[in-house]
C-alpha positions as a Markdown table, in Angstrom:
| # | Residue | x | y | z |
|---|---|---|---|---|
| 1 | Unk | 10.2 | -27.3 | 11.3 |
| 2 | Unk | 12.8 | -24.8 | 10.4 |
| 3 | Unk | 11.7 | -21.1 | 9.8 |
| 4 | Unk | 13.7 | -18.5 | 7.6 |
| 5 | Unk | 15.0 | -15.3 | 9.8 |
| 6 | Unk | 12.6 | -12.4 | 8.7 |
| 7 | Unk | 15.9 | -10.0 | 8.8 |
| 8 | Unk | 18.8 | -11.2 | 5.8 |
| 9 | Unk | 22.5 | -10.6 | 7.8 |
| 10 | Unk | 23.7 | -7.2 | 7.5 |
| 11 | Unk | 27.0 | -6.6 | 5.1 |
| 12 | Unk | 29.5 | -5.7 | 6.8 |
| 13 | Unk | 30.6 | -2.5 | 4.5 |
| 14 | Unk | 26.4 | -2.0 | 4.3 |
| 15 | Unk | 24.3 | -1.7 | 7.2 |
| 16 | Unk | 21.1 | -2.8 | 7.3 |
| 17 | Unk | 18.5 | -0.2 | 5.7 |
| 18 | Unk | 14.5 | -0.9 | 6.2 |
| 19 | Unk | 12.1 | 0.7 | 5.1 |
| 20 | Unk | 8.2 | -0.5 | 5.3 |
| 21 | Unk | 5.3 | -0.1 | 2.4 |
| 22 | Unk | 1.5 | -0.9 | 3.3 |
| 23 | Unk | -0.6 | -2.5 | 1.1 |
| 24 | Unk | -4.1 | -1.4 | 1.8 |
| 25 | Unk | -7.7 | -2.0 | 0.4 |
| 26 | Unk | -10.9 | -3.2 | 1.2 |
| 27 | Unk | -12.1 | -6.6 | 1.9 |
| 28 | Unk | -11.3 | -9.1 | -0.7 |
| 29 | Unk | -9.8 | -6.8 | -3.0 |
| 30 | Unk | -5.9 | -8.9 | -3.2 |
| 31 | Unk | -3.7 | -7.6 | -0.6 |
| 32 | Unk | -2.4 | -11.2 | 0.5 |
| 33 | Unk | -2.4 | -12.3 | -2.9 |
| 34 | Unk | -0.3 | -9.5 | -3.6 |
| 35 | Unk | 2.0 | -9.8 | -0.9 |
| 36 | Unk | 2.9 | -13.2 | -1.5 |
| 37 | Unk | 3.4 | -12.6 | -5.8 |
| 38 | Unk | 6.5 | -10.5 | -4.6 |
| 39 | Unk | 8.1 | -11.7 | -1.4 |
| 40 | Unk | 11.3 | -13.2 | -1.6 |
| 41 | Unk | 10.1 | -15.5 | 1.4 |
| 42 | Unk | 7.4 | -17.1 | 2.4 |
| 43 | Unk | 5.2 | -14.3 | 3.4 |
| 44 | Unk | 3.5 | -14.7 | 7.1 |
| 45 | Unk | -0.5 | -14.5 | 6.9 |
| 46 | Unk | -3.0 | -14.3 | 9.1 |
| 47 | Unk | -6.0 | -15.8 | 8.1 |
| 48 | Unk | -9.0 | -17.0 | 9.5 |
| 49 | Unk | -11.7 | -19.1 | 7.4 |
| 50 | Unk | -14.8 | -17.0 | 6.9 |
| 51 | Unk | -17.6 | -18.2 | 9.0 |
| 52 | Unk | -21.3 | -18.3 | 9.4 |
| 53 | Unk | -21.0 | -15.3 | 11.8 |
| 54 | Unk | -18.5 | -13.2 | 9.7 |
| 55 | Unk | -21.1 | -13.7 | 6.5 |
| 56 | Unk | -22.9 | -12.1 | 8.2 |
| 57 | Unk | -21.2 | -8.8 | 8.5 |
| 58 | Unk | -18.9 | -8.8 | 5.9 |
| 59 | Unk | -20.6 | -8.1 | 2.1 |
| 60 | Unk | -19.4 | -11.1 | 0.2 |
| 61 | Unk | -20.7 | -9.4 | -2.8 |
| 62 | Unk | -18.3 | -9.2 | -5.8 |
| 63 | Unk | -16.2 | -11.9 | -4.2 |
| 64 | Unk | -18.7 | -14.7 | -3.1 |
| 65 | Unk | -15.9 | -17.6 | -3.7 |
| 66 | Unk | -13.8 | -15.6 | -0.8 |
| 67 | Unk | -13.3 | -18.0 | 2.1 |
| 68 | Unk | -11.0 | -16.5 | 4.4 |
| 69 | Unk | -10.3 | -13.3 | 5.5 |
| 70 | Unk | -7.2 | -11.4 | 7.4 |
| 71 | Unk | -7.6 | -10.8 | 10.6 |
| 72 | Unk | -4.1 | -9.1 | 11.4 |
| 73 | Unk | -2.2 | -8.2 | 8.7 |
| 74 | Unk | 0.3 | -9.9 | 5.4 |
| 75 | Unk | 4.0 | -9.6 | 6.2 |
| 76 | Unk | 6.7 | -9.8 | 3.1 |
| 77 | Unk | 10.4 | -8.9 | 2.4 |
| 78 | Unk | 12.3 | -8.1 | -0.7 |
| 79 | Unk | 16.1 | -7.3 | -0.2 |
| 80 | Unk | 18.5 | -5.2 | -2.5 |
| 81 | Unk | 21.8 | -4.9 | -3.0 |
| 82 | Unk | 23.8 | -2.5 | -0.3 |
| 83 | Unk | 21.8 | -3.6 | 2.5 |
| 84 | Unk | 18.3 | -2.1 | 1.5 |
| 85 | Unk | 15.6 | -4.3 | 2.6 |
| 86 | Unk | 11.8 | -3.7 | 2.0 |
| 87 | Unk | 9.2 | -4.9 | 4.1 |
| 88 | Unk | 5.1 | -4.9 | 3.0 |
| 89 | Unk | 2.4 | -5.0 | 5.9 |
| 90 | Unk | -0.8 | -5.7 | 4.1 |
| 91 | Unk | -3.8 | -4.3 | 6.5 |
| 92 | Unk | -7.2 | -6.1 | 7.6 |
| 93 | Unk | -9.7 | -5.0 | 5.1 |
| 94 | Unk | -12.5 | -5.3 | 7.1 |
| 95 | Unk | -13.6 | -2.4 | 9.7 |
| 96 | Unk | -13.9 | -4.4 | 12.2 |
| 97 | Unk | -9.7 | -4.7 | 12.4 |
| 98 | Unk | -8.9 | -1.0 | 11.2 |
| 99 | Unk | -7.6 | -0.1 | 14.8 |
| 100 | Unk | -4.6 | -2.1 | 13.9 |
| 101 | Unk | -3.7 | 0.6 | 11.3 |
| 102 | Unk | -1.9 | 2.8 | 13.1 |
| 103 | Unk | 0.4 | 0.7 | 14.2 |
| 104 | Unk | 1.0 | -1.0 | 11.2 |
| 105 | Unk | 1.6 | 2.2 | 9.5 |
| 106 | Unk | 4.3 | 4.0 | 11.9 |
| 107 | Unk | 7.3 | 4.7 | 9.5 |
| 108 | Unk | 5.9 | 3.2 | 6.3 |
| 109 | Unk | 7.6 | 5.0 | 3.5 |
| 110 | Unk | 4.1 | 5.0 | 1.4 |
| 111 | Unk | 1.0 | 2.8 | 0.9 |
| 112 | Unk | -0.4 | 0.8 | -2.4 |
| 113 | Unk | -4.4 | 1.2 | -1.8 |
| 114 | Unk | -5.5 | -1.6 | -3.8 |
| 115 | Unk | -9.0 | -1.1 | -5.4 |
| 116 | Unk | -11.7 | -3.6 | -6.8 |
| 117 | Unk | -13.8 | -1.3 | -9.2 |
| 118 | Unk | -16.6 | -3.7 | -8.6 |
| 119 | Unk | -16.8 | -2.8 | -5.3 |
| 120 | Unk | -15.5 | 0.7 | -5.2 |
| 121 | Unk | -17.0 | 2.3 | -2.2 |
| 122 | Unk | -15.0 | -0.4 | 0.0 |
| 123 | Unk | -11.3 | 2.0 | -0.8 |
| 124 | Unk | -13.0 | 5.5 | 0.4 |
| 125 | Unk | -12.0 | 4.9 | 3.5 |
| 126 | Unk | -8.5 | 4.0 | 3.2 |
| 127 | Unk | -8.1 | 7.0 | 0.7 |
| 128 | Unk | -9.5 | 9.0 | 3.5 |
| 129 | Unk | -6.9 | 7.1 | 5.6 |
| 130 | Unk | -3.8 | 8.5 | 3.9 |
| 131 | Unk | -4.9 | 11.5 | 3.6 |
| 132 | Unk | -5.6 | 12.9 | 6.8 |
| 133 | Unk | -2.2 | 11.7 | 7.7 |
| 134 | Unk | -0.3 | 12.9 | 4.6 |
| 135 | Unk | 1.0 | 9.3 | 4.0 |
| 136 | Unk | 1.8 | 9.2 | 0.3 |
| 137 | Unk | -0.2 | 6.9 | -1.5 |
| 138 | Unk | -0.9 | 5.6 | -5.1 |
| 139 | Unk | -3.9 | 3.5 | -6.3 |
| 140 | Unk | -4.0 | 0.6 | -8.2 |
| 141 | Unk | -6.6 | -0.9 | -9.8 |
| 142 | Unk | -6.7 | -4.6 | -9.6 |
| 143 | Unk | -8.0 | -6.2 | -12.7 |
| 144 | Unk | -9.4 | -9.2 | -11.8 |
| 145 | Unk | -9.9 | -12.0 | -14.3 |
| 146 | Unk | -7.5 | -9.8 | -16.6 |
| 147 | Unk | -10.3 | -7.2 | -17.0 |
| 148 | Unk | -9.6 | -3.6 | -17.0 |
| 149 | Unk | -13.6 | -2.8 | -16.5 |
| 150 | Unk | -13.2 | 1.4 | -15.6 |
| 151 | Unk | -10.7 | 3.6 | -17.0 |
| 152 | Unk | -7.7 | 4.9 | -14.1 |
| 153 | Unk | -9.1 | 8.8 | -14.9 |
| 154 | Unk | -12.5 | 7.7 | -14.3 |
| 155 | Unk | -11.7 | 5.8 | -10.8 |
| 156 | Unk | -9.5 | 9.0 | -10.3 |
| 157 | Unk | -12.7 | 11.1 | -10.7 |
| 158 | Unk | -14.9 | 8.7 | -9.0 |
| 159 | Unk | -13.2 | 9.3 | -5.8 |
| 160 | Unk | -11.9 | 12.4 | -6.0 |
| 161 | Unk | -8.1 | 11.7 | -6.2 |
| 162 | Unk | -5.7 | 14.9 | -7.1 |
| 163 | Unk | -4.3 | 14.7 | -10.3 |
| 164 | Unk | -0.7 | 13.8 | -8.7 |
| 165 | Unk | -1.9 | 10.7 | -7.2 |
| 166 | Unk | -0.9 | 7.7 | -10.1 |
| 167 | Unk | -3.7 | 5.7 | -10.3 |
| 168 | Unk | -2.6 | 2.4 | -12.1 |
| 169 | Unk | -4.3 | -0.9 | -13.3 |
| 170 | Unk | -2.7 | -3.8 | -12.0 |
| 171 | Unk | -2.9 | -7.6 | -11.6 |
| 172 | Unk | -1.7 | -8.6 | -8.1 |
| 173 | Unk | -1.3 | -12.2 | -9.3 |
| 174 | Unk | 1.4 | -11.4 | -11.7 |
| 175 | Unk | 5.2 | -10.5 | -10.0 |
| 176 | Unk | 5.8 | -8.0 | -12.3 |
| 177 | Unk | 2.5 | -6.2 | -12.5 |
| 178 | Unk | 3.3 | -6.2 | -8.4 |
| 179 | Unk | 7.0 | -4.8 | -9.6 |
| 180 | Unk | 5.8 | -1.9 | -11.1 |
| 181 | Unk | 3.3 | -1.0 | -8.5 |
| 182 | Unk | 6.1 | -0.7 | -5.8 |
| 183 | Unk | 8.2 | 1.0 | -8.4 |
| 184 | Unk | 5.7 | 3.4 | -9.1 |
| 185 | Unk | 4.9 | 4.4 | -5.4 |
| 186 | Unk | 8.2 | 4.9 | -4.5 |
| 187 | Unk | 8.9 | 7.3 | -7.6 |
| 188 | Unk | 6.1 | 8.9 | -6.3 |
| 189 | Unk | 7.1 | 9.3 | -2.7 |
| 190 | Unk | 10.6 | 10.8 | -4.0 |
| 191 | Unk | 8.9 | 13.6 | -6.0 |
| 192 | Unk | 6.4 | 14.4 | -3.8 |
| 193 | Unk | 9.6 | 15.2 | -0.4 |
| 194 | Unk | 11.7 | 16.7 | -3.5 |
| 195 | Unk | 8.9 | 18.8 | -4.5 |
| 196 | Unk | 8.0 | 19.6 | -0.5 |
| 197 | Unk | 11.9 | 20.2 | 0.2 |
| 198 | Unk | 11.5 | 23.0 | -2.9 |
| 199 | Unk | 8.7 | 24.7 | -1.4 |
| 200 | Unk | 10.6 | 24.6 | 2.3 |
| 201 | Unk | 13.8 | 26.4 | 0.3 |
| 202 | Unk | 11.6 | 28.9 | -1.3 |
| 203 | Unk | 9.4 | 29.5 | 2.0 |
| 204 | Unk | 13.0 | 30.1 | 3.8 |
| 205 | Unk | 13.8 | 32.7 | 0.8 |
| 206 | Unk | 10.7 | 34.7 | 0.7 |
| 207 | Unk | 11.3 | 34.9 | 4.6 |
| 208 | Unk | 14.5 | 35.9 | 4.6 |
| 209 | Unk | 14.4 | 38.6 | 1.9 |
| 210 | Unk | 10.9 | 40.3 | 3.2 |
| 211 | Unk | 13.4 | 40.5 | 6.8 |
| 212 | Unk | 16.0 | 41.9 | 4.7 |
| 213 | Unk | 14.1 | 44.5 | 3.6 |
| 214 | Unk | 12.4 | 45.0 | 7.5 |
């Protein structure tokens, strides 16, 4: 069986540029799903079928006709032109696995936290995640069976978001829906370092003018 290199060749006038996005959530909530709606190659998963014993710890609630689970993480790639390529990790949803986030998020660019209003306790602790590392992140709201059930301001509310985060419904099944997600995050991530480069500039001002006047 013949396997696709995960790396596209490098132009010669246009080195190779990676960059990594996470695609985080709770159990059951579409972060394979999503992963494979926008990956220009067959996206590597690792899944294991739920059994008896994982039933058994994991609340199947909201998502009863779920029957398998990640157990590592979702790997995709989308190439641009000039030698950009993008790469998504989607995490393991289930606590059990979170001590493989760390890893999977050294040098991500930004994180999509994926949310299932029907079970919306399950995101609080990726949210928390992000946070505490100051790893920009937007939400979006997956809407499944084409549903939009809570408004994005009310979800924003119900977890306590700052009003900067985008919050965004979303259908992970649809490529474009996925599209604008990515688009989104990464319009987010370049405000947020231009607006923390502004305050650095101003900081260095203030500084130097109160020495000025020492």
């Amino acid at each position: 069986m013949a396997y696709k290199d995960s790396d596209p060749p490098a132009d010669a006038g246009n080195p190779l540029i990676a960059t990594k996005i996470l695609i985080a959530g709770g159990f059951g909530v579409g972060k394979t799903t999503m992963v494979g709606s926008i990956s220009e190659v067959r996206p590597l998963r690792t899944e294991e079928t739920l059994s008896e014993l994982s039933t058994a710890v994991d609340d199947l609630g909201g998502v009863e006709r779920k029957t398998a689970t990640t157990v590592a993480m979702d790997f995709g790639r989308i190439t641009f032109p000039k030698g950009l390529v993008l790469y998504l990790f989607g995490t393991p949803g289930q606590e059990r696995f979170w001590f493989m986030w760390d890893d999977l998020s050294f040098g991500a660019l930004g994180a999509v936290v994926l949310v299932d209003t029907r079970r919306l306790a399950d995101c609080f602790a990726c949210v928390d995640y992000f946070e505490r590392r100051d790893t920009p992140f937007i939400l979006g709201i997956n809407c499944f069976d084409g549903a939009l059930r809570h408004k994005p301001e009310d979800v924003r509310i119900a977890l306590d978001l700052d009003p900067h985060i985008p919050v965004l419904p979303c259908d992970v099944r649809q490529r474009d829906s996925v599209k604008g997600l990515l688009v989104s995050l990464v319009r987010y991530v370049i405000a947020e370092r231009e607006h923390s480069a502004s305050g650095e500039i101003l900081a260095a001002r203030s500084l130097s003018a109160r020495q000025g006047d020492a």
